[in-house]
Every structure is written in C-alpha cells, then in structure tokens.
N, C-alpha and C positions, 0 to 999 in steps of 0.2 A: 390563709388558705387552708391548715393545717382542721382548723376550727369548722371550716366554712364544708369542706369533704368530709369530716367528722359527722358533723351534721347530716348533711346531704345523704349518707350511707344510715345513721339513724332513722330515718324520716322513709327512705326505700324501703330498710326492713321493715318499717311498721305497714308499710303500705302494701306491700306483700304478704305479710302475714294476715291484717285485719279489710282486706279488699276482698276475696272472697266470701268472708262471712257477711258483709257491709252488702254484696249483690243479695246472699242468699236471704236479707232481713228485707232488699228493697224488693223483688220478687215475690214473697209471701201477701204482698198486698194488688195482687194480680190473679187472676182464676186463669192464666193460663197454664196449660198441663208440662208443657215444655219451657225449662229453666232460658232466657232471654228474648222470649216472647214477652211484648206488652199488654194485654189486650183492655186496660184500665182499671183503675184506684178499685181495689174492692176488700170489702173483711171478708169475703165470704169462707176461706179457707181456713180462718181463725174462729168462724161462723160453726164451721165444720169440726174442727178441733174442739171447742168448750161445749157444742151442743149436740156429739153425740151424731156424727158424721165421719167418723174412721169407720174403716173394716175391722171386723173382729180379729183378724191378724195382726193389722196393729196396734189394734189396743193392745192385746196380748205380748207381744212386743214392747211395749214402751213399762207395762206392767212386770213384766222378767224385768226387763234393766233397771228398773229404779229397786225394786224388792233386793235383786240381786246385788245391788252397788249399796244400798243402807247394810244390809247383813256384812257383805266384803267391808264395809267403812268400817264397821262399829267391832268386828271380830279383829281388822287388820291394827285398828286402833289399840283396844285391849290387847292384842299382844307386841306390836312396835312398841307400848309404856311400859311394860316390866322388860322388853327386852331391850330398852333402850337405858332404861336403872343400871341393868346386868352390867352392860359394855361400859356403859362408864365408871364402872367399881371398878374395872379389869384396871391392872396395871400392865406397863412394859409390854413384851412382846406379845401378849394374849391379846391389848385390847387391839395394837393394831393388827393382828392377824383377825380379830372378829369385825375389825372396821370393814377391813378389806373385803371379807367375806360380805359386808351387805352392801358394798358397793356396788360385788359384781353383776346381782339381778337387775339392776340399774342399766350398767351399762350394757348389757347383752340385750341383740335383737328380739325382738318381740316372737318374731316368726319361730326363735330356736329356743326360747320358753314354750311358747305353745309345743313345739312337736317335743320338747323334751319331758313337758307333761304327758300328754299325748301317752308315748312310749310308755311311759312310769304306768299309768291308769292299765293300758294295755296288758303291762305284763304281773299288774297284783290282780287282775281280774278284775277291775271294778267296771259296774257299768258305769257309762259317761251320761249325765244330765243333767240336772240343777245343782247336784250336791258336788260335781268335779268340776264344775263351773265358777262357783260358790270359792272350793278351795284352789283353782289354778289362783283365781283374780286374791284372794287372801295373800297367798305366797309369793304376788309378783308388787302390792299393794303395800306390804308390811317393810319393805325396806325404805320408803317413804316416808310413813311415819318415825321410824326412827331417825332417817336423818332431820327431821322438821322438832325431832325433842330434844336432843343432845345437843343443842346451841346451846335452849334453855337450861338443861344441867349443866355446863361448863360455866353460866351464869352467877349459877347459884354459888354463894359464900358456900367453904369449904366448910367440911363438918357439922353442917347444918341439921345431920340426921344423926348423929351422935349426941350434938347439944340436945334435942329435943328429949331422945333417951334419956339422959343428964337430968333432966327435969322431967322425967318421971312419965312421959308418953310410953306404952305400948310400940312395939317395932310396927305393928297395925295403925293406931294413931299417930304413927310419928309420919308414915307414909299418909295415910288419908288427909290427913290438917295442916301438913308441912311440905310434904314434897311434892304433891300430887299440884297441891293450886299455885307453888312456885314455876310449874311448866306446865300450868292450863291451857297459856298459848302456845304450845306448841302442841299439843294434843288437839285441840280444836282446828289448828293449821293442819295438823295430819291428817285429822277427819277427814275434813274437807276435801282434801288433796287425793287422800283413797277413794272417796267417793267418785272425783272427776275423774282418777283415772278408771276404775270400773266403771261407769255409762261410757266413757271413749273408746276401750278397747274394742278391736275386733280379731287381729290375731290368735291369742291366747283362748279369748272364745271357740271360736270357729273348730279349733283343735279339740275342744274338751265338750264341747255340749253332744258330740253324738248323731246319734242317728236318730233320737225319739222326736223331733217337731218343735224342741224346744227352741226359739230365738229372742233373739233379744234387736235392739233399734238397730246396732252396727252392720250385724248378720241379714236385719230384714234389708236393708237399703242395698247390702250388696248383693242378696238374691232380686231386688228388685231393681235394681240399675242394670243386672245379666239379661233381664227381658226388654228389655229397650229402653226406660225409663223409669223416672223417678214419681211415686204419687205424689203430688201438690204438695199435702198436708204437712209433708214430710218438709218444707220448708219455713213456716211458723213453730212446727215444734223446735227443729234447731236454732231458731231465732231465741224463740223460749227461753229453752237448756243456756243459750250462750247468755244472755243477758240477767238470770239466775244465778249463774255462776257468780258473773262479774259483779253485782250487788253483795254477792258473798263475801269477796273477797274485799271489795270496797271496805263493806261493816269490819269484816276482822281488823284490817291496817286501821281503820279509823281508830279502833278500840286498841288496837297495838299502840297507834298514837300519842293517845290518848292518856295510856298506862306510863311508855315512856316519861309524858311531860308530869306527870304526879309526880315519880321516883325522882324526877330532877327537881319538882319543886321541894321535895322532904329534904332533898340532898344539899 
C-alpha cells in the first residue's frame, strides 16, 4: 500500500504540474481566440507564428526575451565559472559562509528580489531599461550556475590543478585544458538553466524594466491577459519554448549519460 500511494501521489504531481501545459499545446491547434474553445484541428496559429502574423509588439516581445536571456545566460555563466572555482578553494568557515550567501537569492521570493533591485536602481540613479534588466536577471541567474558547477568540482580528483602546474601548464593553461572541460557539464547545465530561468521570469522584470515600453513575453501576456484575454498566438509559442526546452535537457542527460558510461567503462 506503502508503494502503491507512493505512486499514486507521483503520478498526481506530474499531472498537475504537466496538464496545463498539455491543454495549452492541445489548444494552439484551434483558431479559437478563447483558451477552451474548440472551434477545430487548424495550423493556422502556428501559420501565423512562422509566417509573419504576430503584431509588432510581439514580435518585439519575444525578440527582448530571448536577446535578453542569451546575454543574462552567457554573462551569468562567465561569472557563476570563476565564482564557482573561487568558493570551492575557500576553506572552513569562508567557504560555508559564501555557500550560504549564494543560497540565499535562491531561496528568496522573486517579488522581493525584484523591488529590492527596484530600490537599488532607484536610489544610484540609474535609468531602468534593457541594461537594469539585463543585470537584475544576471544577479538572480548567477547563483544557479554556481550550484549546477560545484558538483562537478568536488568531483574532480584533488589537486588536479597543481599537478598540471607541476608539469609545466601556465595557471591560464592549467585552467583552460584542465579545469575548464573537467566541468563542461556543469557549465552547459548552468547555461541552460540561466537561460530558462531569464525567458520565465516576470517578477524581477516587471520591477526593473521601467517606464520606457520595453517588454519582454512574461510582461507582454500579463498586460494582455489585464485586457480580457490572451492573443492566440501566444499559445504555440509556449508550446514552442516548452518542447525546446525539454529536447535540451533530454540532449544534455543523454550526453551526461553517455560520458558517465565511458568513465565506468575506462574504470
């Protein structure tokens, strides 16, 4: 019985968590404008989508969040990898007081990141728009990647960057050819992961982008859901983005796999 409610409680959450996206994928093959209308099987929305049939808002839209989530990926990435080296050279009480410290943007609400940037932006004078945007979603992104690397170094054989020195690497080549492809995967994990969470947000957004017209997909669905609904279109694209994602993540584990079953067969 123990087994059997185990189960049962698995299987509700998955159903709960992936039944709304599951509507919003069977929906996008319908031209009706209101989410649980039928009105019959059509591409036309996906018609609409690849051919140049959004509004210029959302294009605009979908163009900030993806520009915005590569730059937050690939910035939050470059600095979660030297600061994720840093924390683990720390010994004793340093390294867990810096652990701790990048836990806590983690676990703090989204809402009181955003207005605590907010504030911050506020009170050094900056103006709010791509570039406060840019760096909220960095600062909320980059402790992600660190914890998605520091597996991989605790992985790594001990003094592996000394021996390298030892045999005559450069502290620069020791890093580049040794340390750097020892946690590829977790760097490509963290990518990834900064990435998703930059297109997802909206909190943090909403707080820093300002008054100048800037939006991105989050901001535009929730000024357009205030006016009574949703544009159509706006439900193949999240189909899109979800099944994207999930082909991403698929490849990684496969190649994580993958790497795994090599290292056991040398082993």
């Amino acid at each position: 019985m123990k087994k059997f409610f185990a189960q049962a409680y698995v299987w509700i959450l998955l159903v709960i968590l992936y039944a709304p996206i599951l509507i919003i994928a069977i929906y996008s093959f319908t031209e009706a404008k209101v989410l649980g209308n039928w009105t019959g099987f059509s591409f036309n929305l996906y018609r609409n989508v690849f051919g140049g049939g959004l509004n210029n808002s959302l294009i605009r839209a979908i163009e900030n969040t993806l520009m915005i989530g590569v730059i937050s990926a690939v910035l939050s990435t470059l600095l979660g990898t030297f600061s994720a080296i840093g924390i683990h050279n720390l010994h004793g009480r340093k390294k867990k007081a810096m652990t701790f410290l990048n836990d806590i943007p983690m676990l703090n609400p989204d809402i009181i990141t955003g207005i605590s940037l907010f504030v911050l932006f506020v009170a050094l004078g900056v103006r709010q728009g791509y570039t406060t945007v840019i760096l909220a979603h960095v600062s909320f992104c980059t402790p992600y990647v660190i914890l998605s690397i520091l597996p991989k170094l605790r992985q790594m054989p001990e003094n592996l960057y000394e021996a390298a020195l030892d045999l005559g690497a450069s502290p620069r080549q020791a890093m580049r050819k040794v340390i750097i492809p020892q946690i590829k995967p977790g760097i490509v994990s963290g990518l990834i992961l900064a990435f998703t969470l930059s297109i997802d947000d909206f909190a943090v957004t909403l707080f820093t982008k300002g008054n100048g017209g800037l939006e991105t997909l989050s901001t535009y669905i929730y000024a357009d859901a205030r006016k009574g609904g949703l544009t159509p279109e706006i439900r193949p694209i999240m189909t899109i983005i979800f099944l994207t994602v999930l082909i991403l993540l698929i490849i990684i584990n496969l190649r994580s796999a993958k790497a795994n079953s090599i290292k056991s067969d040398k082993k």
